[in-house]
MARPAFI-996499 format. One record per residue: residue number from 1; residue in three letters; x, y, z of N, C-alpha, C in turn. Coordinates in nm, 2 decimals, padded with zeros to 4 digits, always signed. Example, Ala and Ser with C-alpha at 12.3 -4.5 7.8 and 13.67 -1.06 7.14 Angstrom:
   n res    n_x    n_y    n_z   ca_x   ca_y   ca_z    c_x    c_y    c_z
   1 Ala +01.32 -00.57 +00.78 +01.23 -00.45 +00.78 +01.32 -00.33 +00.78
   2 Ser +01.28 -00.22 +00.71 +01.37 -00.11 +00.71 +01.29 +00.00 +00.79
This chain:
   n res    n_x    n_y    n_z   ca_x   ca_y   ca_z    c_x    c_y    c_z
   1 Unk -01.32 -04.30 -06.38 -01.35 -04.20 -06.47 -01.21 -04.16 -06.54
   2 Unk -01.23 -04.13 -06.69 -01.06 -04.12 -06.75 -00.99 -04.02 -06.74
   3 Unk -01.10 -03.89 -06.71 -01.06 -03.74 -06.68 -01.02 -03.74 -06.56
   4 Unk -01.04 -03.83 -06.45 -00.92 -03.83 -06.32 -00.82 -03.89 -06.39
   5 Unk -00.77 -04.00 -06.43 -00.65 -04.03 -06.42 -00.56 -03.96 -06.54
   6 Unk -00.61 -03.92 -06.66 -00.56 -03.83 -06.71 -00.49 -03.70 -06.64
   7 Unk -00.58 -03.64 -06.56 -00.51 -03.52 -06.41 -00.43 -03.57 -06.36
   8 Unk -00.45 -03.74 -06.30 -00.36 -03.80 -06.26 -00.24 -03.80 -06.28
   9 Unk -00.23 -03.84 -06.36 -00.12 -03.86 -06.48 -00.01 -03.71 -06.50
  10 Unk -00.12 -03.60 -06.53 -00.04 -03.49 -06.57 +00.03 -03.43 -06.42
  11 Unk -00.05 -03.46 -06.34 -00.03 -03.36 -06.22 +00.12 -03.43 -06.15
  12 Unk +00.10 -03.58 -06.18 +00.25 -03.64 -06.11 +00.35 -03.61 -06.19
  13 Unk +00.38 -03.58 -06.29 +00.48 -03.47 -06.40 +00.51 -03.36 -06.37
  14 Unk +00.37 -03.26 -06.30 +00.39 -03.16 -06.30 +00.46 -03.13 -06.15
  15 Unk +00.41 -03.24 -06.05 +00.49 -03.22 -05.96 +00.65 -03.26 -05.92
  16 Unk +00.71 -03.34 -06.06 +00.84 -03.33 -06.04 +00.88 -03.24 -06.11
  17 Unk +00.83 -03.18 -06.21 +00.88 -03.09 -06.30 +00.89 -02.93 -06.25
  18 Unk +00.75 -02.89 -06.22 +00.75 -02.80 -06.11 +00.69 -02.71 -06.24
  19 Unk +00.65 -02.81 -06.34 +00.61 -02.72 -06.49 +00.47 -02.78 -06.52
  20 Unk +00.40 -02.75 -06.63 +00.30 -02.80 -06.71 +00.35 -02.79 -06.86
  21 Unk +00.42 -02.89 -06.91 +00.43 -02.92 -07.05 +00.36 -02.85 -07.13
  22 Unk +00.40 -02.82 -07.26 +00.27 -02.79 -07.35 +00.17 -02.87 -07.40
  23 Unk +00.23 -03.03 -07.38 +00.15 -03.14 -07.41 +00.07 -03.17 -07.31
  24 Unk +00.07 -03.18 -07.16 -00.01 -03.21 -07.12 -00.08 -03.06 -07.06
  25 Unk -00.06 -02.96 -07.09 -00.12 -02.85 -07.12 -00.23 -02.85 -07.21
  26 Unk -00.21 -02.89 -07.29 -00.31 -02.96 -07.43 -00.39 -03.06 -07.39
  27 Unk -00.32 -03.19 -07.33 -00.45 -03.31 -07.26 -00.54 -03.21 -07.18
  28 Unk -00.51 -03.18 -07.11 -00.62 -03.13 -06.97 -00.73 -03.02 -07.03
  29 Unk -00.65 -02.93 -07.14 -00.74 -02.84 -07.18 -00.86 -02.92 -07.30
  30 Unk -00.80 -03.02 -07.33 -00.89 -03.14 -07.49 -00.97 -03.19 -07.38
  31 Unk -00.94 -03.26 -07.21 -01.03 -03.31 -07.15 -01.11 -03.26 -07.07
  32 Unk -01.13 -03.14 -07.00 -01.17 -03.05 -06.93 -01.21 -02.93 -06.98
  33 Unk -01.17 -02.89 -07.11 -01.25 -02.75 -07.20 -01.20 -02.65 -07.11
  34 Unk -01.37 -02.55 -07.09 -01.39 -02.43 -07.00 -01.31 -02.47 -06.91
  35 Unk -01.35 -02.58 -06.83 -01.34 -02.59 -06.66 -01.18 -02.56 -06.68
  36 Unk -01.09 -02.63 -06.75 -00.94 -02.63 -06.72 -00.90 -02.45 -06.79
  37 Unk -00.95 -02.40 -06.89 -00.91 -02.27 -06.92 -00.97 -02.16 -06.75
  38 Unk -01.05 -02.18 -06.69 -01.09 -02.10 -06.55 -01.00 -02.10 -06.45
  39 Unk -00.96 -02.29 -06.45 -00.88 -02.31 -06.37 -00.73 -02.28 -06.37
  40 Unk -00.71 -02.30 -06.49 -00.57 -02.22 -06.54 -00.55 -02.08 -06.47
  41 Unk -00.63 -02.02 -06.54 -00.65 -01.92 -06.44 -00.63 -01.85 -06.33
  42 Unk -00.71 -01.95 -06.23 -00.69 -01.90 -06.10 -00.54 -01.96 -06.07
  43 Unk -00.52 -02.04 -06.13 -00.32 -02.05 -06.10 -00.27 -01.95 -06.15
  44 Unk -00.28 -01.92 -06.29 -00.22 -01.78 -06.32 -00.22 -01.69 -06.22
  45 Unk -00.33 -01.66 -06.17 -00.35 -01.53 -06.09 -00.30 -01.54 -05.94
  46 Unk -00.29 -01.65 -05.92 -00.22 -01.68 -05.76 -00.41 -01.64 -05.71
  47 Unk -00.47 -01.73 -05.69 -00.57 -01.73 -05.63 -00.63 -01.83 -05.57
  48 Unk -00.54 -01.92 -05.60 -00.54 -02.05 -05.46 -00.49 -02.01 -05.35
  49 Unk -00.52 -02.00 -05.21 -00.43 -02.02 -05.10 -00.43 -02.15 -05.04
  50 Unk -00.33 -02.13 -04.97 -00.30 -02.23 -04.86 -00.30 -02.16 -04.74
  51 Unk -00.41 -02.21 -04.65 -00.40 -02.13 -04.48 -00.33 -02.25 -04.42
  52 Unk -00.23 -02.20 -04.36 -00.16 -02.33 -04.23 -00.18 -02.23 -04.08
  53 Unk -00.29 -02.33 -04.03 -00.27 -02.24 -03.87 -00.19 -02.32 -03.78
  54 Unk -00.11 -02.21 -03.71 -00.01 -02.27 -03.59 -00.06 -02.28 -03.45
  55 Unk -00.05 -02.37 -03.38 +00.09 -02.44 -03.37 +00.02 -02.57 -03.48
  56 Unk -00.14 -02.61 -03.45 -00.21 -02.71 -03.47 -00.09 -02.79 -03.61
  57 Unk -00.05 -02.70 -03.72 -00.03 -02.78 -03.85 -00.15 -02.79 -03.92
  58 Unk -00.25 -02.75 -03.90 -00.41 -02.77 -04.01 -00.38 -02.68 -04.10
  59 Unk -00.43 -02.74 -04.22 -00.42 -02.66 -04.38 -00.54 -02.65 -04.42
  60 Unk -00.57 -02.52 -04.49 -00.67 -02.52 -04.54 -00.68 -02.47 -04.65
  61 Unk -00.76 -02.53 -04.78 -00.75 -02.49 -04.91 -00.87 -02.40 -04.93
  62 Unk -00.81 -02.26 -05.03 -00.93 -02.17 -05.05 -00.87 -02.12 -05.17
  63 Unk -00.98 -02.12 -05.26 -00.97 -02.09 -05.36 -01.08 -01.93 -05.39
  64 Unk -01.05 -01.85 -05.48 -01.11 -01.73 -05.53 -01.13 -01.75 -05.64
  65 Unk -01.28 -01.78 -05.66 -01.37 -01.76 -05.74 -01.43 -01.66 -05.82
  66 Unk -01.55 -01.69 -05.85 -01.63 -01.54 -05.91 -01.67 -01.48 -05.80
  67 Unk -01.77 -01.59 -05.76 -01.86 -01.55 -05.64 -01.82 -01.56 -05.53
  68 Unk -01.64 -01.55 -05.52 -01.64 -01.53 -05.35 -01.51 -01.63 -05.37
  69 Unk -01.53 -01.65 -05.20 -01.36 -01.75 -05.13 -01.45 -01.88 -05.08
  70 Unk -01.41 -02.03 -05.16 -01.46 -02.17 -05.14 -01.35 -02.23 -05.10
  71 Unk -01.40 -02.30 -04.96 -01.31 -02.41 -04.93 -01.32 -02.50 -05.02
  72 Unk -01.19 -02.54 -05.04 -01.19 -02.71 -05.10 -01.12 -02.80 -04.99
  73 Unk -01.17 -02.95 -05.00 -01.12 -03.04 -04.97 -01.06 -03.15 -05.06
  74 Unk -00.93 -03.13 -05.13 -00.89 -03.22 -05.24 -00.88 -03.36 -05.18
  75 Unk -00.88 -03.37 -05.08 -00.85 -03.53 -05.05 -00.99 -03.58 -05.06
  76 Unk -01.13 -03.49 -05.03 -01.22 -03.57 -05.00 -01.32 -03.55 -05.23
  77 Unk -01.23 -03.44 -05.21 -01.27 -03.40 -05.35 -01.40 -03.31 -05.36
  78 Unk -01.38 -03.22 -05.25 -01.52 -03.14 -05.25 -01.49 -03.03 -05.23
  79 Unk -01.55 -02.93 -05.29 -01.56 -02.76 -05.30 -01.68 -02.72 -05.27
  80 Unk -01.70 -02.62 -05.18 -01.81 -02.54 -05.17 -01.93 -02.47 -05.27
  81 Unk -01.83 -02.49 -05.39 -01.95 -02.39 -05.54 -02.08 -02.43 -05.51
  82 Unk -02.13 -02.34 -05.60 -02.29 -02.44 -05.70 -02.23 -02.54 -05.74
  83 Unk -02.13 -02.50 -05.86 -02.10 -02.61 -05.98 -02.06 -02.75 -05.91
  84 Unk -02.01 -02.72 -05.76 -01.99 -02.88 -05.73 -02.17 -02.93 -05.69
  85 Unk -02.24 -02.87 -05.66 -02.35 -02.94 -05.62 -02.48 -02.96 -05.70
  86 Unk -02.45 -02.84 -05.83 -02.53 -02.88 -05.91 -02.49 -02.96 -06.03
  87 Unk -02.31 -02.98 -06.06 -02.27 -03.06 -06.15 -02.20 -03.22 -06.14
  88 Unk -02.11 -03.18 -06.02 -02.07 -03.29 -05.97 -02.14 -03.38 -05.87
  89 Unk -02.21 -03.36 -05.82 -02.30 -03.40 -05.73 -02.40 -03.50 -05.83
  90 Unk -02.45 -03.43 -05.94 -02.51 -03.50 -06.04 -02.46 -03.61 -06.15
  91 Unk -02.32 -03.59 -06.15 -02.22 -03.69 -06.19 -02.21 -03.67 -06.34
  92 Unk -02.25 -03.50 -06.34 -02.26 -03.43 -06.54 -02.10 -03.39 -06.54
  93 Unk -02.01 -03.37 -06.44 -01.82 -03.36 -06.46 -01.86 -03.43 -06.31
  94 Unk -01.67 -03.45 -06.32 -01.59 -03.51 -06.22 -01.51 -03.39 -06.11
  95 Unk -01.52 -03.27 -06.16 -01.47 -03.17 -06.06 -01.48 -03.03 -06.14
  96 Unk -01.54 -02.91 -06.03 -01.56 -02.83 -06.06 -01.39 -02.74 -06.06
  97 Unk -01.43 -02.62 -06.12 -01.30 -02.55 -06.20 -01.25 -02.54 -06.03
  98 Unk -01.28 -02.49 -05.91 -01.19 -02.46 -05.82 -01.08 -02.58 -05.76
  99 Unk -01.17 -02.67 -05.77 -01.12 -02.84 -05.75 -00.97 -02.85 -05.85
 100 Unk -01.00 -02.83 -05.98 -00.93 -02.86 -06.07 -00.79 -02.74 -06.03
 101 Unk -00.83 -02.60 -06.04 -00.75 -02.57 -05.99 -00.65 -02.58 -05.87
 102 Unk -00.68 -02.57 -05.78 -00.63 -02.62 -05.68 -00.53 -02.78 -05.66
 103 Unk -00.57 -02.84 -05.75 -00.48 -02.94 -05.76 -00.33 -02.91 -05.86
 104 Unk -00.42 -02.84 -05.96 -00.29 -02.79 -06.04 -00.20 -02.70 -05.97
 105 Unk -00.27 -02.56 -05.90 -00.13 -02.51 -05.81 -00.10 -02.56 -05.70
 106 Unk -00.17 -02.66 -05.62 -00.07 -02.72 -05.56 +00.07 -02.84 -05.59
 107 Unk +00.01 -02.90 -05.76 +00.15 -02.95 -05.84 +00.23 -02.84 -05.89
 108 Unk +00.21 -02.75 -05.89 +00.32 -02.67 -05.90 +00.39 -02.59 -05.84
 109 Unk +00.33 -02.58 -05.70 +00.37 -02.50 -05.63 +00.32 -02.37 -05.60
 110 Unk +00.23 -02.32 -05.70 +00.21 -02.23 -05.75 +00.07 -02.15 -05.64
 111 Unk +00.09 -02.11 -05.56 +00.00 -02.04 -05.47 +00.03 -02.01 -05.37
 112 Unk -00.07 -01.88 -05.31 -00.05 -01.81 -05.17 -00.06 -01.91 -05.06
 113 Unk +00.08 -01.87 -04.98 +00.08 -01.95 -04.82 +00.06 -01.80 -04.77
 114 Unk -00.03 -01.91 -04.65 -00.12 -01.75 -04.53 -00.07 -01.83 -04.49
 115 Unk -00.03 -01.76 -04.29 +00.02 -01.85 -04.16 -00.11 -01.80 -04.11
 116 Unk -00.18 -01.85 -04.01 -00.22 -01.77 -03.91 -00.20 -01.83 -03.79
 117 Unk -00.28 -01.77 -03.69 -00.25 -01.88 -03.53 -00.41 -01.92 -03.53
 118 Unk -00.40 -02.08 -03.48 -00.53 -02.12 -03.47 -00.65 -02.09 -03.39
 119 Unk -00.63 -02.01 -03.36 -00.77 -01.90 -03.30 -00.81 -01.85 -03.39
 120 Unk -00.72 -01.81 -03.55 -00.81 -01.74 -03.63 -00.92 -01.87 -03.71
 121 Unk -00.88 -01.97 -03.69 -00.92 -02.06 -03.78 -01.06 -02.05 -03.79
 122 Unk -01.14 -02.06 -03.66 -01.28 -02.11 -03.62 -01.32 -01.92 -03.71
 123 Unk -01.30 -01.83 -03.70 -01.30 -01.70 -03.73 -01.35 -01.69 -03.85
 124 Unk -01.23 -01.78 -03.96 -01.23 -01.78 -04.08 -01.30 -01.90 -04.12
 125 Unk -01.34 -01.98 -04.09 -01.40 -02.12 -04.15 -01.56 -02.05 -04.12
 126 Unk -01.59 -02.00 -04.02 -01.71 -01.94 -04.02 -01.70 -01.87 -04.14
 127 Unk -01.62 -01.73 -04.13 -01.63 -01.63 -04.22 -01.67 -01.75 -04.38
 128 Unk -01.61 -01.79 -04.43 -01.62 -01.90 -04.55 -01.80 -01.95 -04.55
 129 Unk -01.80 -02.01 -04.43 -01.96 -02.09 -04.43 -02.06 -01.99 -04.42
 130 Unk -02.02 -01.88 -04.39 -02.13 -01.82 -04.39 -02.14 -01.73 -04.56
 131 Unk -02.04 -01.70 -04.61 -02.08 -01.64 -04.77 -02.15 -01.77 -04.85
 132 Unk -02.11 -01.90 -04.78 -02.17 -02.00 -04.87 -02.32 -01.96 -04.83
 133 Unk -02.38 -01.98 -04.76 -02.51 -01.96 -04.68 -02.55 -01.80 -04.71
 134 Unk -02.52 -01.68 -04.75 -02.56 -01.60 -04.82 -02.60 -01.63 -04.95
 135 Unk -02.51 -01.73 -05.05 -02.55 -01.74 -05.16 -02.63 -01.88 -05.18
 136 Unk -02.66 -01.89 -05.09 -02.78 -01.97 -05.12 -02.94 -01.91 -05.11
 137 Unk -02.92 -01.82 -05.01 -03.03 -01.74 -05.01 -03.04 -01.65 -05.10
């Protein structure tokens, strides 16, 4: 798909640069529209985290949404939304805005580190699965 490797593309720039060009500021928003102005966004606002629980070393990506806090998994390329399951799943986009973001502030650097100790982990990954499972009902 050309809209990955275009992200592709911008995001390995952005992670030596530690910036977003105005140019490829402009690709991502010409190839992504809405989804990249949302996702901008939540980088603007520092509303990606990063959880690292100790000692294990496990990271966990959560992003703040409308509707709440979604795990993402960028390597597997999956987010908790609707929009991943009613858009991406259907193969109408290639990633929903928390996806998108989240890759952008993690090329830039640009987001909350939490520590916790891994006893909170099982705590908080419930806490997460279960607002998904409210809004589905």
């Amino acid at each position: 798909m050309e809209e990955r490797l275009i992200l592709e593309r911008v995001l390995d720039e952005a992670r030596s640069e530690r910036q977003l060009s105005r140019t490829n500021w402009e690709r991502l928003r010409s190839t992504f529209g809405e989804r990249f102005d949302r996702a901008w966004r939540l980088v603007q606002e520092r509303r990606v985290k990063r959880y690292t629980f100790h000692p294990s070393g496990r990271v966990v990506w959560v992003v703040v949404g409308q509707g709440g806090e979604y795990q993402v998994y960028p390597r597997a390329g999956y987010c908790g939304c609707d929009d991943f399951y009613f858009r991406v799943v259907d193969g109408e986009t290639g990633l929903c805005y928390h996806l998108l973001g989240q890759r952008l502030a993690e090329a830039l650097g640009s987001y909350d580190r939490v520590e916790e100790d891994d006893e909170a982990h099982r705590l908080l990954t419930d806490e997460w699965r279960a607002q998904i499972r409210a809004e589905e009902d």
